[in-house]
Structure formats: structure tokens, C-alpha cells
VEXDREN-2710 file (C-alpha; in Angstrom, 1 decimal):
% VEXDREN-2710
k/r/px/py/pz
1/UNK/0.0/0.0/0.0
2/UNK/1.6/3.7/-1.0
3/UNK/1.5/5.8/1.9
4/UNK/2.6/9.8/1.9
5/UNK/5.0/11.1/4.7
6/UNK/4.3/14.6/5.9
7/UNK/7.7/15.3/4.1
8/UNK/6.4/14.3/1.2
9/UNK/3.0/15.6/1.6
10/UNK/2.0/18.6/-1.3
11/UNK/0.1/21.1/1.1
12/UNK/-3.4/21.1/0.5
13/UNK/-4.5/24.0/-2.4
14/UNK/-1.2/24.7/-3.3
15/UNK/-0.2/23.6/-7.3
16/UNK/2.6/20.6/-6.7
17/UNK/4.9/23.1/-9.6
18/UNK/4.5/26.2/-7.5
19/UNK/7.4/27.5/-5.8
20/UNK/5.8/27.5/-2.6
21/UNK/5.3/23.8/-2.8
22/UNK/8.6/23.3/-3.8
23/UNK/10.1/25.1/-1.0
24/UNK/8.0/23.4/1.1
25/UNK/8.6/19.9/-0.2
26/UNK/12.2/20.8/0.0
27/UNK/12.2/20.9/3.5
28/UNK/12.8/24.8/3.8
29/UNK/9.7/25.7/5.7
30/UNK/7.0/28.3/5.9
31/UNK/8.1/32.1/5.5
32/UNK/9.2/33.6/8.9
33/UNK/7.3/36.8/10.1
34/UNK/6.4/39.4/12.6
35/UNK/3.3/40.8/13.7
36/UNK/2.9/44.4/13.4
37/UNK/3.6/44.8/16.8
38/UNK/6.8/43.4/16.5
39/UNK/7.8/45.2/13.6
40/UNK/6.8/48.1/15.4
41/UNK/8.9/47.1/18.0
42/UNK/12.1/45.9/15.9
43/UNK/12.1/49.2/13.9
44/UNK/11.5/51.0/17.0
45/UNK/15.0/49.2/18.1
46/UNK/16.9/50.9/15.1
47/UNK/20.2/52.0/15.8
48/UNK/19.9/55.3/13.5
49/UNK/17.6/57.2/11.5
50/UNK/18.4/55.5/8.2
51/UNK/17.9/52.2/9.2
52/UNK/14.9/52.9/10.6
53/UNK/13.5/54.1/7.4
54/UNK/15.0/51.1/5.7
55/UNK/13.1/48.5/7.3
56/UNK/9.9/50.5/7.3
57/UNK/10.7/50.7/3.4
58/UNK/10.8/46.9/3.7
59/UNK/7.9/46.4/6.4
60/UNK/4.9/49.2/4.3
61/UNK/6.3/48.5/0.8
62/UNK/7.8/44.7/1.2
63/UNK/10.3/45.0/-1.1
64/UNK/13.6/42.9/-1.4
65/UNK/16.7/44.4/0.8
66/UNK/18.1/44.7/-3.6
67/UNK/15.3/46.8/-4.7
68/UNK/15.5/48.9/-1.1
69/UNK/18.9/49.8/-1.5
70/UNK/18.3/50.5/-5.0
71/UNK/15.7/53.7/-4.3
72/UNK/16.5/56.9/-5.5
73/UNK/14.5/60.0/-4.6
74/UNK/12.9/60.0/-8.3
75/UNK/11.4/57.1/-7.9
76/UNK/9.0/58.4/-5.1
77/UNK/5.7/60.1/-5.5
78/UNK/4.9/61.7/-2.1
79/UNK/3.1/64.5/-3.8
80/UNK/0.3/62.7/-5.4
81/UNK/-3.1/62.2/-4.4
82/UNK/-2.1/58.2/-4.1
83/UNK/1.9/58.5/-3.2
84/UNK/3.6/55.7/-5.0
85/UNK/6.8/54.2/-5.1
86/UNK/8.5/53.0/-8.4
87/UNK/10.9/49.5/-8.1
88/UNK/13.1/49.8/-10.8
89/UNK/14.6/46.6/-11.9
90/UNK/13.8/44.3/-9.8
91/UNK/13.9/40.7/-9.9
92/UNK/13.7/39.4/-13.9
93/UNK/14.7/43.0/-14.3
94/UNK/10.9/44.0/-14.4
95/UNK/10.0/47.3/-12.8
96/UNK/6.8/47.8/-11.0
97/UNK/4.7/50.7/-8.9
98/UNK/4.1/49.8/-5.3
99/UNK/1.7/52.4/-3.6
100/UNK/2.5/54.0/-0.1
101/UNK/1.4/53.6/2.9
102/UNK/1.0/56.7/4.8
103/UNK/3.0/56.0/7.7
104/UNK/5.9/55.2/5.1
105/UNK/5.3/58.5/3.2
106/UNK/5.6/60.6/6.4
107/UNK/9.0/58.7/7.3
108/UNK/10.2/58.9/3.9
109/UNK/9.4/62.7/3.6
110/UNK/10.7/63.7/7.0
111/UNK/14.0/61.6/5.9
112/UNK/14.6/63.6/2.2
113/UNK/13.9/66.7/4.7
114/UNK/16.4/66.2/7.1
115/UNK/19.2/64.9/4.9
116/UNK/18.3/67.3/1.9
117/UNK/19.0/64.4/-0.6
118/UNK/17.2/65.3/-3.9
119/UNK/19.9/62.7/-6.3
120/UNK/21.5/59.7/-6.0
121/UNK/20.7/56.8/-3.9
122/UNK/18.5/57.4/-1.1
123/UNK/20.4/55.2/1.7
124/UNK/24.1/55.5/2.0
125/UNK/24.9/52.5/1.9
126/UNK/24.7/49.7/-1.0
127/UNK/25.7/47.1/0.7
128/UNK/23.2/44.2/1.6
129/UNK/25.6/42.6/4.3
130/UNK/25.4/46.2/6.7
131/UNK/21.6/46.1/5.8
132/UNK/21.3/42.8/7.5
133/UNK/23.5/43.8/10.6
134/UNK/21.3/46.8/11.1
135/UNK/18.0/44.5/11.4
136/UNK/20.2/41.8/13.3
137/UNK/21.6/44.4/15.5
138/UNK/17.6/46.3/16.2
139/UNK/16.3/42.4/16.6
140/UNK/18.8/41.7/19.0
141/UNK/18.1/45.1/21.3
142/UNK/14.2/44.1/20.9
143/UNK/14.8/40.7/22.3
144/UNK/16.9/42.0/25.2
145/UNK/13.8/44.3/25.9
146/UNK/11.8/41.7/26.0
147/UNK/9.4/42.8/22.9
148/UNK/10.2/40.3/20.2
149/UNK/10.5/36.1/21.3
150/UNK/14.8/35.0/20.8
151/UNK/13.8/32.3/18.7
152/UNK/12.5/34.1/15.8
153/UNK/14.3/34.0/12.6
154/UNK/14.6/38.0/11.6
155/UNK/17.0/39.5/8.6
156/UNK/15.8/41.6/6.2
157/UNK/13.3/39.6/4.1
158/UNK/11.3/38.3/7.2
159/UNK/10.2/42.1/6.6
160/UNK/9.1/41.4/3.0
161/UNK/7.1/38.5/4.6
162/UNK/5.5/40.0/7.3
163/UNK/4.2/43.0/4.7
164/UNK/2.8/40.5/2.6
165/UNK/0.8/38.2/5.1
166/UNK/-0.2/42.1/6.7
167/UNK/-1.7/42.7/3.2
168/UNK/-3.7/39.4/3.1
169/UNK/-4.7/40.0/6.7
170/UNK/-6.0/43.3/5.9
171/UNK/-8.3/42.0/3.2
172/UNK/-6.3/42.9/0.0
173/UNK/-6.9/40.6/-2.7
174/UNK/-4.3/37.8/-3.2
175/UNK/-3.9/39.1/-7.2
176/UNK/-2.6/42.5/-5.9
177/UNK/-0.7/41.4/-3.7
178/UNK/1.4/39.5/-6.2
179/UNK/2.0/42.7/-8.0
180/UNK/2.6/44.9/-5.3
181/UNK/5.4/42.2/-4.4
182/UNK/6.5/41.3/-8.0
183/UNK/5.6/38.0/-8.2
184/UNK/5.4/36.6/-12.2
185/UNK/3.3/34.2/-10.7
186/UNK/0.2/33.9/-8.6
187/UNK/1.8/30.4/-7.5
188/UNK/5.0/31.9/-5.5
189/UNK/2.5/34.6/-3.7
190/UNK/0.4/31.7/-2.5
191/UNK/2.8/30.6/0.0
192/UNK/1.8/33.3/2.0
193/UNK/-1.8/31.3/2.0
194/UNK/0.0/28.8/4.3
195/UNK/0.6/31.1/6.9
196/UNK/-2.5/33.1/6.8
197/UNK/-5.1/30.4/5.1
198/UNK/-8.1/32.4/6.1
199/UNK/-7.3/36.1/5.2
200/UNK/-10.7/37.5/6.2
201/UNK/-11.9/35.4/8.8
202/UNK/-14.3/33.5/6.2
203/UNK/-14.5/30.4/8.8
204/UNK/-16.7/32.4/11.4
205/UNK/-19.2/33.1/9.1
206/UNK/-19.4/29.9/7.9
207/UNK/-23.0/28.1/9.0
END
């Protein structure tokens, strides 16, 4: 008789050729996260100003620590009705428009203030490695305060992450949220299904 292991098992809903199966078939396990508190908390934690604003870049916008360290001032719209944010080149060198969140438009426009940067890269540095140690570093005071549990798994795509399982959580439709991350496919944005697999809370209204 054949019998399925639950390391073998394709997890229910989820298309056996989507990267998220794959990843989980492979043993790598769900996408680590924060809850908004936490993130709150971690950024909260920041050792400066500019690293502060880079993981709230990562936390409102999600993007990938690449595309982050890619911004330049042009590529924000803080002006318009409905600020935006352009990602220029990212992954499968596709470019895409992620909107702003308000609390990330505030940060970003008290940031250009204060450092009067109007050209060039808008973080200082370009280097993904002192990205990391700034989120390691905040995680680390947040854990010492007691605010975030030691045996989370935080860098700077557990950021990305957490955004996109906030997204589905607030009710925005799975389809955006694969463009707002930059997903080619609606199969790699379903992961995010395994670790929120009732985004609106269906189950209670279920008779």
C-alpha cells in the first residue's frame, strides 16, 4: 500500500509546480514573520535614523533588501493624491509601482527633509551585508527588551514577509498582492496562504 510522509506531503491547495510547494517539499519551511507589533517594535529598536526608514521601506512596501537599496528620490511620488513608489529593476529586471502607505510616506518625507538628498541613492549604503547587521543588531536590542520572542528567525526579508501576510490579513486581494510584491506568478504569492489560510476570517461566518 503507498502511503505519503508529511515530508512528502503537497500542502493542501497549493499547485505541486508552485514555488511554494517546492520550497516546502524541499524541507525549507513556511516564510518567517512578525506581527505588526513586533515590527513596530524591531524598527522602534533601530540604531539610527536610516535604518529605521530602511526597514519600514521593507515592512509598508515589502520589497527585497536589492530593490530597497536600489531607491532613489525619483522614484518616489509623495506629492500625489495616491503616493507611489517605483521598483526599478527588480527581480527578472521587471519594474513595477508599489503604492505607499502613509506611515511610510511621512517617514520617507521627513527623511529627504532632514538629509536634503534630492539625487543619487536614497540610503548611504549599498551594501546588503550592513543592511542585514542593522535588522540583526535592532532584533537583538528588541529581544533584550523583552518585545520580540529569541527564537525568531529575523533578517531583512522576514520584513518582505511579514508585509505580505499584513496585506492578506487586511483583506487585500491575493492578485494585488502579487503585484505589489513582483511576483510573475500567482503560484509563488500563495505561500503566503500557508501562513495566513483564512485572510478575512471566512471560517466564522461559515453556518
Amino acid at each position: 500500500m503507498r502511503t505519503t510522509t508529511l515530508a512528502t506531503r503537497r500542502p493542501r491547495g497549493m499547485h505541486p509546480k508552485s514555488r511554494g510547494a517546492r520550497q516546502l517539499a524541499r524541507g525549507k519551511g513556511l516564510p518567517e514573520y512578525l506581527e505588526k507589533p513586533e515590527v513596530d517594535f524591531l524598527i522602534a529598536a533601530a540604531e539610527h535614523a536610516e535604518a529605521a526608514l530602511l526597514m519600514e521601506v521593507g515592512w509598508r512596501a515589502a520589497l527585497r533588501i536589492s530593490e530597497t537599496l536600489n531607491l532613489e528620490p525619483g522614484d518616489l511620488q509623495l506629492d500625489a493624491d495616491r503616493p507611489t513608489l517605483r521598483v526599478r529593476q527588480g527581480k527578472g529586471q521587471r519594474t513595477r509601482i508599489v503604492p505607499i502607505h502613509p506611515e511610510l510616506r511621512v517617514a520617507l518625507e521627513n527623511y529627504l527633509r532632514y538629509t536634503g538628498r534630492k539625487s543619487g541613492k536614497l540610503f548611504t549604503t549599498t551594501h546588503r551585508q550592513t543592511a542585514w547587521r542593522w535588522v540583526k543588531r535592532a532584533f537583538a536590542k528588541a529581544v533584550e527588551r523583552g518585545q520580540i520572542p529569541p527564537d525568531r528567525k529575523v533578517g531583512t526579508h522576514t520584513l518582505r514577509h511579514s508585509c505580505a501576510r499584513h496585506w492578506l490579513a487586511s483583506g487585500i486581494p491575493i492578485n494585488v498582492v502579487q503585484r505589489w510584491l513582483g511576483h510573475k506568478s500567482l503560484q509563488t504569492t500563495l505561500v503566503y496562504l500557508e501562513i495566513l489560510p483564512d485572510p478575512t476570517g471566512s471560517i466564522e461566518r461559515v453556518p
